[in-house]
DSSP file (Angstrom, degrees, kcal/mol; ACC not computed):
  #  RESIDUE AA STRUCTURE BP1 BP2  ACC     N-H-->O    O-->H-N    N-H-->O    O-->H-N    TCO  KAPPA ALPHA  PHI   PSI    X-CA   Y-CA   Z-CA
    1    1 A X              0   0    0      0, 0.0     2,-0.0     0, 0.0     0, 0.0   0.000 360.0 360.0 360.0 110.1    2.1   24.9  -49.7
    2    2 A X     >  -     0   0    0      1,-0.1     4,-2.7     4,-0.0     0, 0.0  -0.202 360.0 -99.6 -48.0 148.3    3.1   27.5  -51.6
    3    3 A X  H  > S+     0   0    0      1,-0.2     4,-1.1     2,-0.2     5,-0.2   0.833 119.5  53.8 -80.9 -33.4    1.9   31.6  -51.3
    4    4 A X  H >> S+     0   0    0      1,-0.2     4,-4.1     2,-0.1     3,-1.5   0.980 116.3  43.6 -64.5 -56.0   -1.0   31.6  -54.1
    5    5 A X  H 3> S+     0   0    0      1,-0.2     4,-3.4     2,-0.2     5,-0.4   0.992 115.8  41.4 -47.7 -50.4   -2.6   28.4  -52.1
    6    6 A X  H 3< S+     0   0    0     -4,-2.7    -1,-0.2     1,-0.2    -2,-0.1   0.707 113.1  53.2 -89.2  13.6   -2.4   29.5  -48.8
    7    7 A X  H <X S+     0   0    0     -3,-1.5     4,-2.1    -4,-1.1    -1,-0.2   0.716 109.6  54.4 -74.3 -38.1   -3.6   33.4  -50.1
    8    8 A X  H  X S+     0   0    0     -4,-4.1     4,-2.5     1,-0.2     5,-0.2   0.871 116.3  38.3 -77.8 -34.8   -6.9   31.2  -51.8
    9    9 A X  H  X S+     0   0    0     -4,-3.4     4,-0.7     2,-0.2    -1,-0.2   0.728 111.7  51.4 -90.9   2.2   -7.6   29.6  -47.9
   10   10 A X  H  > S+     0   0    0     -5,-0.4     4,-0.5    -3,-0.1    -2,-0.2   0.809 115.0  51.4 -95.3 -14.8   -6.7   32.9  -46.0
   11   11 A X  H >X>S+     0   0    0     -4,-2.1     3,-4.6     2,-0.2     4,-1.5   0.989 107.4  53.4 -65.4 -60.4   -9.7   34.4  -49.0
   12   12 A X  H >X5S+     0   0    0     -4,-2.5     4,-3.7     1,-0.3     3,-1.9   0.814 104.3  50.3 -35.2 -75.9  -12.0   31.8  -48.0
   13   13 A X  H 3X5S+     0   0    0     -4,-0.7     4,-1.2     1,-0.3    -1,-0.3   0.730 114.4  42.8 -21.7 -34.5  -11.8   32.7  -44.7
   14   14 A X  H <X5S+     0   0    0     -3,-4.6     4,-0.7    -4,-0.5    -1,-0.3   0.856 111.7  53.9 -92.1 -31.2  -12.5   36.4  -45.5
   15   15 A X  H <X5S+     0   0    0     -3,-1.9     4,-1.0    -4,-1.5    -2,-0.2   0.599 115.4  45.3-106.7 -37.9  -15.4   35.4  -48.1
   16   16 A X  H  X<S+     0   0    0     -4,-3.7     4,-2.6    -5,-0.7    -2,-0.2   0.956 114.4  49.4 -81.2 -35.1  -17.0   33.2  -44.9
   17   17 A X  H  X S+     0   0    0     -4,-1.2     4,-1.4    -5,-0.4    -2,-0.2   0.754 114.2  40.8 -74.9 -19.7  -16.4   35.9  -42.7
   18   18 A X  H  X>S+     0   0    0     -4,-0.7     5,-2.5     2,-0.2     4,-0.9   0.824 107.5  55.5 -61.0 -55.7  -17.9   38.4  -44.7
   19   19 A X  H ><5S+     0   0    0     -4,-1.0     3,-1.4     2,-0.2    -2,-0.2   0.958 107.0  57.3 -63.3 -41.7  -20.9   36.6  -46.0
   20   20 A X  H 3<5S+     0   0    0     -4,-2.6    -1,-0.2     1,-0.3    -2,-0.2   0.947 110.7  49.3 -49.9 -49.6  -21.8   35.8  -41.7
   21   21 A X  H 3<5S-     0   0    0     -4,-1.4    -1,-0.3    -5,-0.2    -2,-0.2   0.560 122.9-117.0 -78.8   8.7  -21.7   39.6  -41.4
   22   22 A X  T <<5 +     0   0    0     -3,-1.4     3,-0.2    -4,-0.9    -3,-0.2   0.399  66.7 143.0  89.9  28.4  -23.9   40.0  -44.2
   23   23 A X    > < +     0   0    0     -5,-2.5     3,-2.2     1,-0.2     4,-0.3   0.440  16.8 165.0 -55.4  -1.9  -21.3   41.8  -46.4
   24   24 A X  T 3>  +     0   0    0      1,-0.3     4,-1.3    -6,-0.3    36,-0.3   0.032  67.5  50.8  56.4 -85.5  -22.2   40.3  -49.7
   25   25 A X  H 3> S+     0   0    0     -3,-0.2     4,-2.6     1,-0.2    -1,-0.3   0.932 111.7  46.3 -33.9 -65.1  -20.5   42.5  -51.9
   26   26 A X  H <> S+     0   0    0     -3,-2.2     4,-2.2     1,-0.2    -1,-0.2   0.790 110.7  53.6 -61.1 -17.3  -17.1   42.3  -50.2
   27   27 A X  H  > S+     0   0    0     -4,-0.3     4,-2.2     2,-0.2    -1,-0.2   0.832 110.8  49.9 -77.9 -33.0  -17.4   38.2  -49.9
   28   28 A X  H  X S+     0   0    0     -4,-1.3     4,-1.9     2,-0.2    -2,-0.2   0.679 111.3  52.3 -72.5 -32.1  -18.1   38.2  -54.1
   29   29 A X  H  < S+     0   0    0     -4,-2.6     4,-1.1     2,-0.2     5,-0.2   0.953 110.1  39.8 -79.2 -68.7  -15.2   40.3  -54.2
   30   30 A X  H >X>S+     0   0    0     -4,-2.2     3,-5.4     2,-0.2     4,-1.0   0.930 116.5  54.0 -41.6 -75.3  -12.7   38.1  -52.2
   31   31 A X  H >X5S+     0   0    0     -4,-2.2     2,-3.1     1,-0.3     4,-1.4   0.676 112.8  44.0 -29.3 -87.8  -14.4   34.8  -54.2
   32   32 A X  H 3<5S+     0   0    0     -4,-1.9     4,-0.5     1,-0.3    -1,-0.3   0.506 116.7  53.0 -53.6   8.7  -13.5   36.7  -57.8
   33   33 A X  H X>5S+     0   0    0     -3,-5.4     4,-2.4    -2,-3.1     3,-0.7   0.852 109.2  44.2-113.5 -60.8  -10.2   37.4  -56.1
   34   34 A X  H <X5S+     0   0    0     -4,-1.0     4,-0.8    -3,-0.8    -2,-0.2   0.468 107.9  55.8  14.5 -58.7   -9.6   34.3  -55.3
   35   35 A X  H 3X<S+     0   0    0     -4,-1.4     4,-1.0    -5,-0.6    -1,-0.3   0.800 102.7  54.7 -55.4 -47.8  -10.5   32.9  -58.4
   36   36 A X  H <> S+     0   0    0     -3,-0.7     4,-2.9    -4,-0.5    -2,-0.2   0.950 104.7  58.2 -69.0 -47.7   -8.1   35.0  -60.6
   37   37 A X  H  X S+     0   0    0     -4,-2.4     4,-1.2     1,-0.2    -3,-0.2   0.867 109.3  43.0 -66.0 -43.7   -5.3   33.7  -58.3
   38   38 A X  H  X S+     0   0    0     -4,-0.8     4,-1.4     2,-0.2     5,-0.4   0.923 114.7  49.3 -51.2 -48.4   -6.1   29.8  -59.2
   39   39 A X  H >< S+     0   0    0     -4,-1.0     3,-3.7    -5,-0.2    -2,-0.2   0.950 111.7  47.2 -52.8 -68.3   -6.5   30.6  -62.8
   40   40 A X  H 3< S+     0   0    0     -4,-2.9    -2,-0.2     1,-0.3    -3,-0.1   0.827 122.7  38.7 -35.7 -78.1   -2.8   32.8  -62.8
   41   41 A X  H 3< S-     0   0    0     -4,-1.2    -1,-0.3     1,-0.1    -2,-0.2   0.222 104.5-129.4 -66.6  -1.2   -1.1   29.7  -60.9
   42   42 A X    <<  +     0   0    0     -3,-3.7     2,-0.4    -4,-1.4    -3,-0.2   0.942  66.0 131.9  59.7  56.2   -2.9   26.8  -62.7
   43   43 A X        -     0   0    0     -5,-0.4    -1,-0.2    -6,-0.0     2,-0.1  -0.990  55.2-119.7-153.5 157.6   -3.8   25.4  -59.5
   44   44 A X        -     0   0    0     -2,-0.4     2,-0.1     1,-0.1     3,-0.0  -0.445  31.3-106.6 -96.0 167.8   -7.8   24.1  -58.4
   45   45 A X        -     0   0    0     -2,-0.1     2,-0.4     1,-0.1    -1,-0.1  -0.306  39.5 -87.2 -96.5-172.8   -9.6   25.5  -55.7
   46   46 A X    >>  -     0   0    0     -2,-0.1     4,-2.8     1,-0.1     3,-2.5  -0.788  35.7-126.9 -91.6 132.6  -10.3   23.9  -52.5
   47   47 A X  H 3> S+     0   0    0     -2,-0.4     4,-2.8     1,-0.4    -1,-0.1   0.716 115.0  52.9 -79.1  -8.8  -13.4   21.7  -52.7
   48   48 A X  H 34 S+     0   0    0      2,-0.1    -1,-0.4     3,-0.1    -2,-0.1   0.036 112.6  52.5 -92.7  37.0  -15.2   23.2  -49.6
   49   49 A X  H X> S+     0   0    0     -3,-2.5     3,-1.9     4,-0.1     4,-1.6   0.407 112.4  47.1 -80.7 -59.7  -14.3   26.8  -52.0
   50   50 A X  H >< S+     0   0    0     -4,-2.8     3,-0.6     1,-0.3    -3,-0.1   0.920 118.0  39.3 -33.4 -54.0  -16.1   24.9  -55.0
   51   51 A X  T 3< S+     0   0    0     -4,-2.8    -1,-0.3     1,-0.3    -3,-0.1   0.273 109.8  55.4 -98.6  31.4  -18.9   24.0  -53.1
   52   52 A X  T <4 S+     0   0    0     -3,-1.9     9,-2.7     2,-0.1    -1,-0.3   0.393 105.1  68.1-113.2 -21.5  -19.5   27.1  -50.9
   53   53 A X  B << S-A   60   0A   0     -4,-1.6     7,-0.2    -3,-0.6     2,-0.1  -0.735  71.9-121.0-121.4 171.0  -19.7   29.5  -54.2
   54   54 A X        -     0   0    0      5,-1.2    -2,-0.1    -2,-0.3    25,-0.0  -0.496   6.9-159.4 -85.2 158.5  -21.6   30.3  -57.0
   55   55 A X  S    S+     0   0    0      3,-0.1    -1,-0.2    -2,-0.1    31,-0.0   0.779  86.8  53.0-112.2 -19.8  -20.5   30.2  -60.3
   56   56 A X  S    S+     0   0    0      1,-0.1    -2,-0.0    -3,-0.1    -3,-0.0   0.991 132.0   7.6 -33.1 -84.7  -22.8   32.3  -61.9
   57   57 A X  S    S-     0   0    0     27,-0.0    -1,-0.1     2,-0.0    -2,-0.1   0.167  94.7-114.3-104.7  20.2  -22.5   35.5  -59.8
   58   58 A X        +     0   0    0      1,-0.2     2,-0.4   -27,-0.1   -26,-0.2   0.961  57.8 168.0  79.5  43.3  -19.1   34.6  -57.1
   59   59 A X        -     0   0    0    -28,-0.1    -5,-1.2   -31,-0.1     2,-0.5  -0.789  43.2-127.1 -97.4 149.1  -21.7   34.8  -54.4
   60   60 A X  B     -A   53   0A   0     -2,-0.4     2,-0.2   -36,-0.3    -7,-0.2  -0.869  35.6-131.0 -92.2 132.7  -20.2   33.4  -51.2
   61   61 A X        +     0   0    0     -9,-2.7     2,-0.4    -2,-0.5    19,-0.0  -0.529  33.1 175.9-121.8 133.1  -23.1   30.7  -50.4
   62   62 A X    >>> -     0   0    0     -2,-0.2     4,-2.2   -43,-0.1     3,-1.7  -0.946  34.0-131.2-149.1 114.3  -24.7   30.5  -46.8
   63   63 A X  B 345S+b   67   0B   0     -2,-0.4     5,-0.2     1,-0.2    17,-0.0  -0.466  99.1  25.9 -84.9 138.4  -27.8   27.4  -47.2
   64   64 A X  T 345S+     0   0    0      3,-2.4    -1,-0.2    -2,-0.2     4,-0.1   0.144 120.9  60.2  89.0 -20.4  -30.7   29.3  -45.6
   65   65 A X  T <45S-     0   0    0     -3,-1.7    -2,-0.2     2,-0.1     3,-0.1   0.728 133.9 -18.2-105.2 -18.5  -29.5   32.5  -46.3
   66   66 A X  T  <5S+     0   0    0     -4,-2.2    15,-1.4     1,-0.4     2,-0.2   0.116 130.6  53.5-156.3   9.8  -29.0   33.4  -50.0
   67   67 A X  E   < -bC  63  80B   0     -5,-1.1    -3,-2.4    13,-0.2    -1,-0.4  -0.932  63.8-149.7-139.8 162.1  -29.0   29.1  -51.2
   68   68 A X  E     - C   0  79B   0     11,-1.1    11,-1.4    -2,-0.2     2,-0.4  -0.894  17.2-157.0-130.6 142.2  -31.6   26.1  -50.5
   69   69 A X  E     + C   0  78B   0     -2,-0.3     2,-0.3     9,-0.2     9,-0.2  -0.975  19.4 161.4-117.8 115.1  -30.0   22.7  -50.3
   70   70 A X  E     - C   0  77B   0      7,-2.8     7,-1.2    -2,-0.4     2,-0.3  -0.699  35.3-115.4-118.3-165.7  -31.9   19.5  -51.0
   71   71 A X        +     0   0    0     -2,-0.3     2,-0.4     5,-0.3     5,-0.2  -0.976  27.7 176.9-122.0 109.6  -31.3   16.4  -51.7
   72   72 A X    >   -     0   0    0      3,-0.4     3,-5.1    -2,-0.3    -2,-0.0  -0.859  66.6 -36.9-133.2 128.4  -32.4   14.5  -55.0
   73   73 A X  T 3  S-     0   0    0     -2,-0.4    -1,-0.1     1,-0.2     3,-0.1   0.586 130.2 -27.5   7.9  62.3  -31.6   11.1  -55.9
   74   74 A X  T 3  S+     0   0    0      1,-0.3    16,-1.3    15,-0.1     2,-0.2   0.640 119.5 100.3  50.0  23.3  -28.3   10.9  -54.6
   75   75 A X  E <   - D   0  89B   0     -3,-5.1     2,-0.5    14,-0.2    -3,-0.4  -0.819  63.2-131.2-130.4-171.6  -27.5   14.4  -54.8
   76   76 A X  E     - D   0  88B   0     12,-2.7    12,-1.5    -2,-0.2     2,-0.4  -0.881  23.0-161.3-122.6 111.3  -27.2   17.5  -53.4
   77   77 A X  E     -CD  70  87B   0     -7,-1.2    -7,-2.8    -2,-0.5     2,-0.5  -0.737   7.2-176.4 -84.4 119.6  -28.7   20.4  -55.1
   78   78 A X  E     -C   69   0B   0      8,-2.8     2,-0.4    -2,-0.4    -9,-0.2  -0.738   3.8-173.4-126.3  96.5  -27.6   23.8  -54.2
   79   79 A X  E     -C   68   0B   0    -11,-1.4   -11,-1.1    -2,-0.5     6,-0.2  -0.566  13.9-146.4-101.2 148.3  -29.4   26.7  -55.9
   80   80 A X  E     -C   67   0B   0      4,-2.0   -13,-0.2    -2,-0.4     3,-0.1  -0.265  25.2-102.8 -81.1 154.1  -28.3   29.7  -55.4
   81   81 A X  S    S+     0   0    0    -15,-1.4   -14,-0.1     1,-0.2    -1,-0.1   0.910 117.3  64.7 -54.0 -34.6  -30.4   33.2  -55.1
   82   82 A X  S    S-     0   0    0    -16,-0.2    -1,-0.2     1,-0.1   -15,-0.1   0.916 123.1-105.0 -64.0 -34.6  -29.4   34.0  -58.5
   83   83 A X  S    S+     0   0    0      1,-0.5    -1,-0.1    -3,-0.1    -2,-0.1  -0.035  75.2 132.1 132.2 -31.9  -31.3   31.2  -59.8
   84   84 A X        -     0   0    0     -5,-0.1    -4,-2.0     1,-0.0    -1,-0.5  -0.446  42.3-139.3 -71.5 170.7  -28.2   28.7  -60.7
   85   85 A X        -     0   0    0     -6,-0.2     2,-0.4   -31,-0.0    -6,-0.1  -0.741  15.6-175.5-110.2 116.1  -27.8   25.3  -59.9
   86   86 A X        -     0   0    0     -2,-0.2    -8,-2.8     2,-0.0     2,-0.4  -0.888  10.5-168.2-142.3 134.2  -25.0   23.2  -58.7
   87   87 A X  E     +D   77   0B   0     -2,-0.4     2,-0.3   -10,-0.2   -10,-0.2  -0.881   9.9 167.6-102.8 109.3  -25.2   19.5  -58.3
   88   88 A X  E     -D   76   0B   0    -12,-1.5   -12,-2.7    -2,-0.4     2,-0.1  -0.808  32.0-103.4-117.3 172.6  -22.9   17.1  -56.7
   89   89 A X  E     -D   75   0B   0     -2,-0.3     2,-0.3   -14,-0.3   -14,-0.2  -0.466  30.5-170.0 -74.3 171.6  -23.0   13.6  -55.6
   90   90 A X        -     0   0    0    -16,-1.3     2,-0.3    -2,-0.1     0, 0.0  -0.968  12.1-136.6-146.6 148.7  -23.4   11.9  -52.0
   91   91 A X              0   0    0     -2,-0.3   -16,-0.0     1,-0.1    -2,-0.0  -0.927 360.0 360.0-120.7 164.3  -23.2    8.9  -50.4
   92   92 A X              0   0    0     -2,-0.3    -1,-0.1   -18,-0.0   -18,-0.0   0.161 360.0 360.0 -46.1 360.0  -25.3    7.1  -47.8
């Protein structure tokens, strides 16, 4: 693993740890930080990254506190406070 990846999992970590204490701001910041380093390095994020943020507003995503997740014909819909939408599959 190389230093940009294992900088994007020690942000996650800071972007979860933030969002529990209900830092917000500072969790939005680490996600958009976080982000720029994937982009520079051509390299994808980690899929519990993907599906833990927004993409609208970089919000670090906590279901019950600032997202509702259901479930819809064999997906999982996770809207965000801001009002977006992100949809994956699941299976049974």
């Amino acid at each position: 693993m190389d230093v940009a990846a294992e900088r994007i999992d020690r942000l996650e970590e800071l972007a979860r740890a933030a969002a529990a204490d209900g830092d917000d701001e500072r969790a939005r910041y680490y996600v958009r930080l976080a982000r720029r380093i994937a982009e520079r390095n051509r390299l994808s994020l980690p899929r519990s990254f993907r599906r833990f943020t927004c993409d609208s507003c970089d919000a670090y995503l906590r279901p019950g506190a600032n997202a509702r997740v259901r479930l819809q014909d064999g997906h999982v819909v996770v809207t965000c406070d801001c009002g977006a939408h992100a949809r994956y599959p699941y299976e049974e």
